[in-house]
Backbone as ProteinMPNN parsed JSONL, in Angstrom:
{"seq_chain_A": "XXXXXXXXXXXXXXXXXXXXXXXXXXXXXXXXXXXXXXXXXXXXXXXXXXXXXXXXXXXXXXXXXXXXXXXXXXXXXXXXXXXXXXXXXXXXXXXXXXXXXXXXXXXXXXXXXXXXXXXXXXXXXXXXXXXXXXXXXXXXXXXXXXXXXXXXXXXXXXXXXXXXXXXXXXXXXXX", "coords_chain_A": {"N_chain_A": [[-28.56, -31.37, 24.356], [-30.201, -28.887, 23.679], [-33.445, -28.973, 22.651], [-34.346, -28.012, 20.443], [-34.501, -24.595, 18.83], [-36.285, -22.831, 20.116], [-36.517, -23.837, 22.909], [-33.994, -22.771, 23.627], [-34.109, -20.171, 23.054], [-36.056, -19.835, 25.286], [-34.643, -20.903, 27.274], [-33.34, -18.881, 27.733], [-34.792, -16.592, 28.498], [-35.96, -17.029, 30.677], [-33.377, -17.021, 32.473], [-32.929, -14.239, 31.853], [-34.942, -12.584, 33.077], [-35.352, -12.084, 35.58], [-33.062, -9.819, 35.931], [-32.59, -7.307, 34.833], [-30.384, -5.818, 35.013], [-28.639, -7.375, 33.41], [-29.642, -7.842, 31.33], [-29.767, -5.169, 30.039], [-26.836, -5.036, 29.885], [-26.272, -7.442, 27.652], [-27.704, -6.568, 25.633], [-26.148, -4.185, 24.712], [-23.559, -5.018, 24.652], [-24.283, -6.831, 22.263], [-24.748, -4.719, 20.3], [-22.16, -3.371, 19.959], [-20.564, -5.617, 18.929], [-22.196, -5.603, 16.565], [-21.468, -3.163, 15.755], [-18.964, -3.323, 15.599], [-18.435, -5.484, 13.514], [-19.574, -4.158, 11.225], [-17.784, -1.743, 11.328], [-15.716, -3.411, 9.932], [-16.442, -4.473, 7.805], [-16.817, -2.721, 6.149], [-13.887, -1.299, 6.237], [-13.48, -3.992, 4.708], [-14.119, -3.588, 1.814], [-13.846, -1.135, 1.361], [-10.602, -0.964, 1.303], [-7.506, -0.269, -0.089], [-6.352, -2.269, -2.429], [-3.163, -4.246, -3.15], [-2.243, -4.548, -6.35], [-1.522, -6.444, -9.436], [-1.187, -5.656, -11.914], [-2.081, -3.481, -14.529], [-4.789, -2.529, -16.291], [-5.438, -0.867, -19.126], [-7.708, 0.31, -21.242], [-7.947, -0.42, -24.854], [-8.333, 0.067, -28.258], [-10.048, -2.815, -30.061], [-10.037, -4.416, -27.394], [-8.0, -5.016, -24.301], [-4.801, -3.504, -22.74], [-2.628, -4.973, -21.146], [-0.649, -4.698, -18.397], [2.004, -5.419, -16.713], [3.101, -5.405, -13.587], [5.412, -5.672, -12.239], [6.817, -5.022, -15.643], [6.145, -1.783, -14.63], [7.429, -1.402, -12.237], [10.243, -1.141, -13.795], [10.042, 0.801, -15.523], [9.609, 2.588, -13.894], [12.465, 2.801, -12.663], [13.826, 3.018, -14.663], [13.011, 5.813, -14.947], [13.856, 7.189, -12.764], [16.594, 6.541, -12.551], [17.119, 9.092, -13.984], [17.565, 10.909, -11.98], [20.034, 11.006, -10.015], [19.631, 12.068, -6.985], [18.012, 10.267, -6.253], [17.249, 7.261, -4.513], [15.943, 4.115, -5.654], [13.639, 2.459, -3.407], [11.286, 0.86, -3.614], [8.573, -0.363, -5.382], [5.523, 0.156, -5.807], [1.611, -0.783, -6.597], [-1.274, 0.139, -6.188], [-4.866, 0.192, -5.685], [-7.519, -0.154, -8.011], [-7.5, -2.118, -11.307], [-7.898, -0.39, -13.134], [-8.025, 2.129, -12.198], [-5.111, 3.32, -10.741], [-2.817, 3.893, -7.879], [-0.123, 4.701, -7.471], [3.049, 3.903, -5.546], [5.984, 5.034, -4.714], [8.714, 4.315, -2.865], [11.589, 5.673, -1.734], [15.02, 6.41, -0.88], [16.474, 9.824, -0.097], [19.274, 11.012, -1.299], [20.412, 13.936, -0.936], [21.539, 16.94, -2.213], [19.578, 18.603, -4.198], [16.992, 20.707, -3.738], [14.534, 19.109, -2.203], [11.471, 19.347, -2.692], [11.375, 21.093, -4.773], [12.966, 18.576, -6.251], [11.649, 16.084, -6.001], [8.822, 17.007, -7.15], [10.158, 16.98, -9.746], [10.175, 14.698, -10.101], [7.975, 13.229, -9.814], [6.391, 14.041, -11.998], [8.185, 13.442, -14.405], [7.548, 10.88, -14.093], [5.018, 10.495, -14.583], [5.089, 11.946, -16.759], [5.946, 9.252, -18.807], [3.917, 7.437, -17.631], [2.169, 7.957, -19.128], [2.937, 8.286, -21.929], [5.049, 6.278, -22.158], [3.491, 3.981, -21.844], [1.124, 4.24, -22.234], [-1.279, 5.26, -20.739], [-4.262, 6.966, -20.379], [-5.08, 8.636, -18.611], [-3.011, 9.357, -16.016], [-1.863, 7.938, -13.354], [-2.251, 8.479, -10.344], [0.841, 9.43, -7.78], [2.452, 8.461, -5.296], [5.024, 9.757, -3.326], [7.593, 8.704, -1.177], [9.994, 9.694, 1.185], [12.52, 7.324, 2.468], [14.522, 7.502, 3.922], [17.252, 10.166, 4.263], [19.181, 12.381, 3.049], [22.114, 12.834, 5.393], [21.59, 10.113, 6.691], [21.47, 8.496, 4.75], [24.273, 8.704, 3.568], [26.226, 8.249, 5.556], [25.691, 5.52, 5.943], [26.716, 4.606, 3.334], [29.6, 5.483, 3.448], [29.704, 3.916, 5.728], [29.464, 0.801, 4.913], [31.273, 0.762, 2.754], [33.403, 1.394, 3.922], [33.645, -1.49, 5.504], [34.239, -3.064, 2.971], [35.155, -5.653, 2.514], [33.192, -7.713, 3.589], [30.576, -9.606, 2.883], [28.267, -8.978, 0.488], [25.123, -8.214, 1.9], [23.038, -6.346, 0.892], [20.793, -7.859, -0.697], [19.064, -9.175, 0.66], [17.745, -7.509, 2.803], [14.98, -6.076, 4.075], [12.507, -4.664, 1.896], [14.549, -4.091, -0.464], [13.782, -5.516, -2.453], [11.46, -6.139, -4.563]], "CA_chain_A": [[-28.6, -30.257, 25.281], [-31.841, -27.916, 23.299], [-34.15, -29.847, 21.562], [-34.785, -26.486, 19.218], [-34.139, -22.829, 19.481], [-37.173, -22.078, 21.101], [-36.493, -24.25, 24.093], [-33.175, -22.317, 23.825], [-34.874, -18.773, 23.749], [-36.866, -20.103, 26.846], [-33.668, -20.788, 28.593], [-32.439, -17.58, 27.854], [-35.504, -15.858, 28.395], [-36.015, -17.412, 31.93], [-32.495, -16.486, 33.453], [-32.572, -12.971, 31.849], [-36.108, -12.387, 33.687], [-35.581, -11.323, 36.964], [-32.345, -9.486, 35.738], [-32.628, -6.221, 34.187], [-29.121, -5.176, 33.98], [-27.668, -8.139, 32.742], [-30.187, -7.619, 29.917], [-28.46, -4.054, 29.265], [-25.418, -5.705, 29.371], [-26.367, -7.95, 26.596], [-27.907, -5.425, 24.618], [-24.933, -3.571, 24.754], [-22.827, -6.303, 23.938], [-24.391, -7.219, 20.847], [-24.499, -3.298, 19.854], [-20.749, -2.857, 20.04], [-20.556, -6.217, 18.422], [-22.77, -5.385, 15.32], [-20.6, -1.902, 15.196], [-17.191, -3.37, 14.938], [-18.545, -5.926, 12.433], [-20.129, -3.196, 10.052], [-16.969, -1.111, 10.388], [-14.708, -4.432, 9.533], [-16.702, -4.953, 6.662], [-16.643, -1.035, 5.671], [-12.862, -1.805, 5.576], [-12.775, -4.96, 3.704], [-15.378, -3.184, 0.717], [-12.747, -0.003, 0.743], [-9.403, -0.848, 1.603], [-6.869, -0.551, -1.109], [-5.76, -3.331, -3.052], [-2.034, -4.116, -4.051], [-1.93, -4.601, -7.913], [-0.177, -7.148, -9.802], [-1.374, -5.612, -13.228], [-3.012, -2.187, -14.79], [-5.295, -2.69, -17.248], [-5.574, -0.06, -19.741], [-9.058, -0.031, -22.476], [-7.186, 0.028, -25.959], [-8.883, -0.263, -29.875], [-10.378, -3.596, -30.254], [-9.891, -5.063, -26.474], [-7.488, -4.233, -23.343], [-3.432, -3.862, -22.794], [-2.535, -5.151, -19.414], [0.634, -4.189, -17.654], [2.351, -6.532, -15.277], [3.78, -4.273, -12.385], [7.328, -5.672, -12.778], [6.761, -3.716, -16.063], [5.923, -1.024, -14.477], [8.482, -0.903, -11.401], [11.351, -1.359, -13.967], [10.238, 1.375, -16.274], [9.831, 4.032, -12.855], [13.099, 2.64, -11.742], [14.55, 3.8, -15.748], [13.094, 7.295, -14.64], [14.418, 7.746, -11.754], [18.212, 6.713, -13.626], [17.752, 10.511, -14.146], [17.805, 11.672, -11.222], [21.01, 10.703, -9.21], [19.54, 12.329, -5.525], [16.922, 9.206, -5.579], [17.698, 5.834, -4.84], [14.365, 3.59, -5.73], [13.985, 1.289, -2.867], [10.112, 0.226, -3.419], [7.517, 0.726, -6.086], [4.172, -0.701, -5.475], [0.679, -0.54, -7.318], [-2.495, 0.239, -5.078], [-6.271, 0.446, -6.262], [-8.222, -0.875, -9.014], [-6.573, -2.469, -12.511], [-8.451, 0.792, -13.837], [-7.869, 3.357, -11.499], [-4.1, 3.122, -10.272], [-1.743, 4.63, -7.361], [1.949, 4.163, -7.486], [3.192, 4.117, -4.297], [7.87, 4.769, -4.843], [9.547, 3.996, -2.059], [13.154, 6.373, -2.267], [16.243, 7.42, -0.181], [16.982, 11.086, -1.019], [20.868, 11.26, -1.004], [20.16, 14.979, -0.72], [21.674, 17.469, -3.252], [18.674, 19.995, -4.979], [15.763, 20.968, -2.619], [13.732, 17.696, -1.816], [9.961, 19.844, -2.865], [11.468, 20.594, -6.26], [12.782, 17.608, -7.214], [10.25, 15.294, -6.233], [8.264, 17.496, -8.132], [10.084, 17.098, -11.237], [10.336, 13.237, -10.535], [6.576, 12.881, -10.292], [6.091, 14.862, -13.222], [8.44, 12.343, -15.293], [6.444, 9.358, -13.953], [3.593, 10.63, -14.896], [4.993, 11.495, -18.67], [6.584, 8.18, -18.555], [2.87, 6.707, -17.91], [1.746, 8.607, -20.144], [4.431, 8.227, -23.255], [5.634, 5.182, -22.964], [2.596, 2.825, -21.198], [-0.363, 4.633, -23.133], [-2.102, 5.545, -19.858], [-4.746, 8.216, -20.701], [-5.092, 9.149, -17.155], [-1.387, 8.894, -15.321], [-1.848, 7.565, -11.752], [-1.707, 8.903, -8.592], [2.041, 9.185, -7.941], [2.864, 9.176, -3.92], [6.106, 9.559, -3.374], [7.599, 8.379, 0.207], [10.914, 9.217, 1.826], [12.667, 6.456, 4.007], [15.844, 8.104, 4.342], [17.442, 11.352, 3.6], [20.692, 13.196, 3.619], [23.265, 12.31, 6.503], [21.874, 8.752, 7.129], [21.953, 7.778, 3.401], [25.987, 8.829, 3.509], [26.934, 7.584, 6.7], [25.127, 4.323, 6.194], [27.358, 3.985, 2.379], [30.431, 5.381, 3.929], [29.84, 2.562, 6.707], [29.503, 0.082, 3.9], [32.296, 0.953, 1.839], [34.323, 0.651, 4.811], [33.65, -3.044, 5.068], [33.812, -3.709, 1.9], [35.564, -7.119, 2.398], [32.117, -8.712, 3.981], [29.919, -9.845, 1.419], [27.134, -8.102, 0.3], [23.642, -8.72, 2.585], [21.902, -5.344, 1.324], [19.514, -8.19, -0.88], [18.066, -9.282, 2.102], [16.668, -6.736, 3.049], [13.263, -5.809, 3.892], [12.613, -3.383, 1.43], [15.086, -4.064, -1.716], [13.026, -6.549, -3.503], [10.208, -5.408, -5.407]], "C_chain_A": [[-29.889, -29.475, 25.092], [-32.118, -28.609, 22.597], [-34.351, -28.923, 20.048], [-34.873, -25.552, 19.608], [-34.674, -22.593, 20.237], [-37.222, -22.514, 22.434], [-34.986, -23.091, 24.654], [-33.276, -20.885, 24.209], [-35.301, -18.736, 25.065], [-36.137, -19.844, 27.661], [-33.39, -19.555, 29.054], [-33.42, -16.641, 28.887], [-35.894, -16.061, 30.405], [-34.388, -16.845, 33.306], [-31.988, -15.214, 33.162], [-33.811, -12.31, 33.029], [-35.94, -11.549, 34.488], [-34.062, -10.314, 37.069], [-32.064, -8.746, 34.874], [-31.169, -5.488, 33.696], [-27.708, -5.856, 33.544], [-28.377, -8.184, 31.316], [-29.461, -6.524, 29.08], [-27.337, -4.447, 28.823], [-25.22, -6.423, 28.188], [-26.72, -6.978, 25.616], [-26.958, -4.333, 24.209], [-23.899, -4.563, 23.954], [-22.966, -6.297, 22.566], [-24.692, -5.58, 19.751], [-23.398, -2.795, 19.322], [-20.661, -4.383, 19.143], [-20.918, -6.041, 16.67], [-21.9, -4.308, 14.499], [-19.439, -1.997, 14.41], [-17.704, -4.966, 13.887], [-19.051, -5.282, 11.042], [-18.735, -2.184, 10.105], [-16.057, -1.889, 9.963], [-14.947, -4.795, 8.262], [-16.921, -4.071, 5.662], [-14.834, -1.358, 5.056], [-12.57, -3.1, 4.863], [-12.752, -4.434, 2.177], [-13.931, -2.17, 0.603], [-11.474, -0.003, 0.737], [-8.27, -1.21, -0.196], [-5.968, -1.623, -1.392], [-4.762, -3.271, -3.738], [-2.489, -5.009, -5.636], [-1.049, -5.342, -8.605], [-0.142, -6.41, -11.444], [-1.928, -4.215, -13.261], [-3.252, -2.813, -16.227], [-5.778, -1.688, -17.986], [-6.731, -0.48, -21.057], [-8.126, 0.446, -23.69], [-8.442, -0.287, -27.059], [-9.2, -1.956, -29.683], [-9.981, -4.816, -28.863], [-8.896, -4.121, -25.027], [-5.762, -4.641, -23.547], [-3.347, -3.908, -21.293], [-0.926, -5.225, -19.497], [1.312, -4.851, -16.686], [2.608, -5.002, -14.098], [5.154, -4.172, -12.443], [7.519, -4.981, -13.867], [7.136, -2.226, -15.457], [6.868, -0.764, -13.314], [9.966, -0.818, -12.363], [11.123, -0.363, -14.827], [10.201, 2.903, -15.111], [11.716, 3.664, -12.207], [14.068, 3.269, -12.962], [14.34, 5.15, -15.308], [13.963, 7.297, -13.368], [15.996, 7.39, -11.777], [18.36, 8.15, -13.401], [17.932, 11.434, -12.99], [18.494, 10.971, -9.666], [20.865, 10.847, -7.654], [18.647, 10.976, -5.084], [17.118, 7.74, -6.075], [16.743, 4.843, -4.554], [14.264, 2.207, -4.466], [12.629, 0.14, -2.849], [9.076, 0.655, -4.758], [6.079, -0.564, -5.829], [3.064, -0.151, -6.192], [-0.375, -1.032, -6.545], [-3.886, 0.703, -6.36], [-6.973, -0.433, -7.027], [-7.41, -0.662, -10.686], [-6.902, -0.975, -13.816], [-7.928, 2.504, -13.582], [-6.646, 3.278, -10.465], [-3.631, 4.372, -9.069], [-0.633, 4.262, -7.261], [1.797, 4.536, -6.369], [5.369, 3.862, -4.547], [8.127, 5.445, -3.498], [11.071, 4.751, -1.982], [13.968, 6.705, -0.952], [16.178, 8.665, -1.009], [18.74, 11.438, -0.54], [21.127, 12.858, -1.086], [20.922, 16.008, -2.214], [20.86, 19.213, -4.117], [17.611, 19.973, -4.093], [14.602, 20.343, -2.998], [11.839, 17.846, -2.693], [10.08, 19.973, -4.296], [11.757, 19.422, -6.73], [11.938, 16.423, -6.861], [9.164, 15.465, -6.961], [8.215, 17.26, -9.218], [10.133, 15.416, -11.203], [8.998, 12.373, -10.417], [6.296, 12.846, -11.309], [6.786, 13.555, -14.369], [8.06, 11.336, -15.061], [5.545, 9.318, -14.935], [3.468, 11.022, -16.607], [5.245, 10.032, -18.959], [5.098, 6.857, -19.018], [2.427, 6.646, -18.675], [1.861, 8.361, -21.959], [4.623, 6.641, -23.457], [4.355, 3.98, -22.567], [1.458, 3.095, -21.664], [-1.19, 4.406, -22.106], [-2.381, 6.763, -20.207], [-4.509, 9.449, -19.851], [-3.988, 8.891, -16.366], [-2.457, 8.379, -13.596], [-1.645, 8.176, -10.685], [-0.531, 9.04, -8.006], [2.058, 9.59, -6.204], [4.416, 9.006, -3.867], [7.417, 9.629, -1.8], [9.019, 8.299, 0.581], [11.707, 8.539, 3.081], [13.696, 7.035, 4.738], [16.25, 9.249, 3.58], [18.949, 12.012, 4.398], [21.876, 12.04, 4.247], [22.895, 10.533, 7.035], [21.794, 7.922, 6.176], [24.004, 7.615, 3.599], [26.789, 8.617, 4.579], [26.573, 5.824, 6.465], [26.375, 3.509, 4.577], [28.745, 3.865, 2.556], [30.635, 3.996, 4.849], [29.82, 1.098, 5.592], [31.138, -0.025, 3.069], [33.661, 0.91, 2.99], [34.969, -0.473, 5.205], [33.221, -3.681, 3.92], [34.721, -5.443, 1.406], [34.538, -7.968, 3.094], [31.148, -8.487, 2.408], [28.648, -9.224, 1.935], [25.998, -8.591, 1.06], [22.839, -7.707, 1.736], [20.783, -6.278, 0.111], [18.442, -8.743, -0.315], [17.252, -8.836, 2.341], [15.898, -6.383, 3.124], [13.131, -4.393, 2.899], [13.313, -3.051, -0.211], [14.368, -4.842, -3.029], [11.816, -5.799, -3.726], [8.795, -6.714, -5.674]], "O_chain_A": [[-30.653, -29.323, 26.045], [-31.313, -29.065, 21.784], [-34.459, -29.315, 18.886], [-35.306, -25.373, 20.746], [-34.147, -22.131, 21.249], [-37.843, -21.819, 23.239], [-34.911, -22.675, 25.81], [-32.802, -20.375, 25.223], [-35.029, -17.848, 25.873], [-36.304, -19.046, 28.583], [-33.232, -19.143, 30.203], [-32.961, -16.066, 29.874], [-36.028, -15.1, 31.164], [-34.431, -16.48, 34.481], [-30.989, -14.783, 33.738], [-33.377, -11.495, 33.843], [-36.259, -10.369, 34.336], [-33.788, -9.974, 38.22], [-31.321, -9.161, 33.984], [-30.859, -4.904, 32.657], [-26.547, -5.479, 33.385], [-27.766, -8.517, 30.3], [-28.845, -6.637, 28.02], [-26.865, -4.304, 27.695], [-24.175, -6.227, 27.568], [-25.887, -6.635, 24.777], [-27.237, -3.641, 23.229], [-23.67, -4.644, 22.747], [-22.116, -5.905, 21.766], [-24.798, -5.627, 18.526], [-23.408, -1.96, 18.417], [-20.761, -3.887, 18.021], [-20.132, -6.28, 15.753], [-21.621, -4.309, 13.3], [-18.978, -1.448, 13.41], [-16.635, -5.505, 13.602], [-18.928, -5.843, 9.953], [-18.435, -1.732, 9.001], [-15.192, -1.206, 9.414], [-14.091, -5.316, 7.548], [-17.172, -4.402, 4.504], [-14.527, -1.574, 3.884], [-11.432, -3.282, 4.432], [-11.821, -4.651, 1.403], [-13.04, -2.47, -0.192], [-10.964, 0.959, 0.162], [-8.379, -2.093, -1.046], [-4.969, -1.871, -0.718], [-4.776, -2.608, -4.775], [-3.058, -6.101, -5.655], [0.149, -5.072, -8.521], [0.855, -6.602, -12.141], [-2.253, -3.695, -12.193], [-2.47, -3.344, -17.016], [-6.876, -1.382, -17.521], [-6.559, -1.493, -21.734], [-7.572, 1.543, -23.617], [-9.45, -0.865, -26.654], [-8.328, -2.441, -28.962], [-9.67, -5.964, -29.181], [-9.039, -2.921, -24.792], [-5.355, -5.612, -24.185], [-3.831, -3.141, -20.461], [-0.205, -5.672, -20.389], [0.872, -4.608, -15.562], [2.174, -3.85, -14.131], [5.896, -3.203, -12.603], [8.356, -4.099, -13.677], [8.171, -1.619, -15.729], [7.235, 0.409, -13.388], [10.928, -0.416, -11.709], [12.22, -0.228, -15.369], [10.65, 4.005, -15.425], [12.118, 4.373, -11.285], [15.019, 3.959, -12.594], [15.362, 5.83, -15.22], [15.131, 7.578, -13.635], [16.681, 8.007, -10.961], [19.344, 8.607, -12.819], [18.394, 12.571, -13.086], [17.903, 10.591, -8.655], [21.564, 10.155, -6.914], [18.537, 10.617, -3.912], [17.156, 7.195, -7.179], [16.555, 4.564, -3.369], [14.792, 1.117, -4.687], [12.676, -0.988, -2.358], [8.859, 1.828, -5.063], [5.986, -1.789, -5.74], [3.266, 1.006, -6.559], [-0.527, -2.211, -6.223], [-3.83, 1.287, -7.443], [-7.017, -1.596, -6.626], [-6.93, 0.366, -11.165], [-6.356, -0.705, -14.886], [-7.639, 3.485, -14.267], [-6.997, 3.167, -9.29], [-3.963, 5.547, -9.223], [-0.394, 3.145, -6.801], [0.883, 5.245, -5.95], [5.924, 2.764, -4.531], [7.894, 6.59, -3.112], [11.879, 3.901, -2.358], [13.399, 7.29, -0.03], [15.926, 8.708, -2.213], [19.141, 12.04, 0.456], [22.306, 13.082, -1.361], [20.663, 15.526, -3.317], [21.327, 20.31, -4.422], [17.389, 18.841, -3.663], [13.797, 20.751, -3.836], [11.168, 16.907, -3.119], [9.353, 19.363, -5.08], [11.016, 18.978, -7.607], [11.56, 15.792, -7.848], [8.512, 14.531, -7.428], [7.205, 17.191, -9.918], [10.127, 14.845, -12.293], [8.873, 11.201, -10.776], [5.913, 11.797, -11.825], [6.038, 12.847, -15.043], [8.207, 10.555, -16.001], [5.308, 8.497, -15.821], [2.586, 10.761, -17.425], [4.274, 9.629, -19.601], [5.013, 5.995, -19.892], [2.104, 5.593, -19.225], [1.018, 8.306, -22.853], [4.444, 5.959, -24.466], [4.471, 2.954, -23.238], [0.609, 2.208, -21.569], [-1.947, 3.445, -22.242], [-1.535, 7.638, -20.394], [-4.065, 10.579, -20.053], [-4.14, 7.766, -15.892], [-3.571, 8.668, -13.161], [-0.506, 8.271, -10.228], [-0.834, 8.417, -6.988], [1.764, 10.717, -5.804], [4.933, 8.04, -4.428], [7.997, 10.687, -1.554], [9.555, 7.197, 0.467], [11.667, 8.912, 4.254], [13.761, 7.071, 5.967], [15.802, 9.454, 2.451], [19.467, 12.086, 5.512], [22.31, 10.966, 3.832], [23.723, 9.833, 7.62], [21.967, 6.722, 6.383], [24.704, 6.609, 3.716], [28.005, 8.799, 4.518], [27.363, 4.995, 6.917], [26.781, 2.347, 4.597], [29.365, 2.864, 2.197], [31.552, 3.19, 4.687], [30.637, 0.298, 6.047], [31.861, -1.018, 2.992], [34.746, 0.39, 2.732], [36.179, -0.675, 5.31], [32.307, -4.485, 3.743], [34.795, -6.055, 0.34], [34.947, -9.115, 3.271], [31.081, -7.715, 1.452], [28.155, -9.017, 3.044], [25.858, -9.78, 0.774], [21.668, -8.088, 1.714], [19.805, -5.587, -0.174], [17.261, -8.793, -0.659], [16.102, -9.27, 2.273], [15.52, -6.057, 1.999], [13.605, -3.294, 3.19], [12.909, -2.183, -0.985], [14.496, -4.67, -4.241], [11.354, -4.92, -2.999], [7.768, -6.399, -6.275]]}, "name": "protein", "num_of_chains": 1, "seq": "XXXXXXXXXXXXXXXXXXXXXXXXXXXXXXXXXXXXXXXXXXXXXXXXXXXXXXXXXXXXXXXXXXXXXXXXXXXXXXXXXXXXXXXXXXXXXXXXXXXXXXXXXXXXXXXXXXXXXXXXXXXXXXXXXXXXXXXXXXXXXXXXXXXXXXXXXXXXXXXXXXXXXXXXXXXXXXX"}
C-alpha cells in the first residue's frame, strides 16, 4: 500500500491541502486524544493499590503482614463493640504507607460519631500494640447499612430460618 512513511505523509499531506478545516479537525482530534491519554496515565501512576501485605522496617530486616492477618485481628476489635457488624476490611496504598478501608453495618444503639470514633481509635491501638506499626494507618470507616434495615433484614431471616443459609454468597461477606 506505502512504500515508507514519507510517501504516507505525502498522501496525507496532499488530501489535507486544499482543506483547512478538516486540518482543525485533526488537530483537534489528536489534542483531545493526547489529553485523555496523559490523564489515563495520571491515573494509572496515582490510583490506589489494594494490598495483600504491610510491610513494616523492623531491627535487622522487615516484618510483613499478610492482610488476612490483618482483617482477622480488626474483625477481634470490633468483637468489642456489639453495634458493628464487620462486613469488609480491605488494605489500600503502598506496603509502607497503609489505608484500611472496614466495611460495617451499624445495628444502631450509641450515637454512630462517637462510636466510630472509639472504634477507630482501637484499630489504630490495635495497629499499634499488637502489629508494631509505628505509624497506625489511615482508618476509613464506611457504613453500608444502619439501624431499621439491619433489624428488619435479621428479623426477615430469622423468620425463615428453615431455608439454608445463602448469606456466604454474598457480595460483600468474604474478605
Amino acid at each position: 500500500m506505502f512504500r515508507s512513511i514519507s510517501s504516507f505523509i505525502e498522501r496525507i499531506g496532499s488530501f489535507v491541502e486544499g482543506r483547512p478545516f478538516f486540518c482543525g479537525f485533526l488537530a483537534g482530534v489528536a489534542v483531545v486524544i493526547a489529553f485523555l491519554l496523559f490523564i489515563f496515565l495520571l491515573y494509572l501512576a496515582f490510583r490506589p493499590r489494594k494490598l495483600r501485605r504491610i510491610v513494616i522496617p523492623a531491627e535487622g530486616g522487615v516484618l510483613t503482614i499478610d492482610a488476612k492477618a490483618v482483617q482477622g485481628a480488626v474483625r477481634a476489635v470490633a468483637d468489642g463493640f456489639p453495634a458493628f457488624d464487620v462486613r469488609k476490611v480491605a488494605l489500600f496504598g503502598k506496603p509502607s504507607a497503609v489505608e484500611l478501608l472496614i466495611a460495617v453495618d451499624f445495628n444502631g444503639g450509641a450515637t454512630l460519631s462517637d462510636l466510630s470514633m472509639q472504634f477507630r481509635a482501637a484499630v489504630a491501638r490495635m495497629m499499634t500494640d499488637t502489629l508494631g506499626m509505628e505509624k497506625p494507618a489511615r482508618i476509613e470507616l464506611e457504613i453500608l447499612r444502619s439501624g431499621a434495615d439491619v433489624q428488619v433484614e435479621e428479623t426477615a431471616s430469622s423468620a425463615s430460618s428453615s431455608e439454608p443459609d445463602q448469606s456466604a454468597s454474598e457480595p460483600g461477606q468474604s474478605c
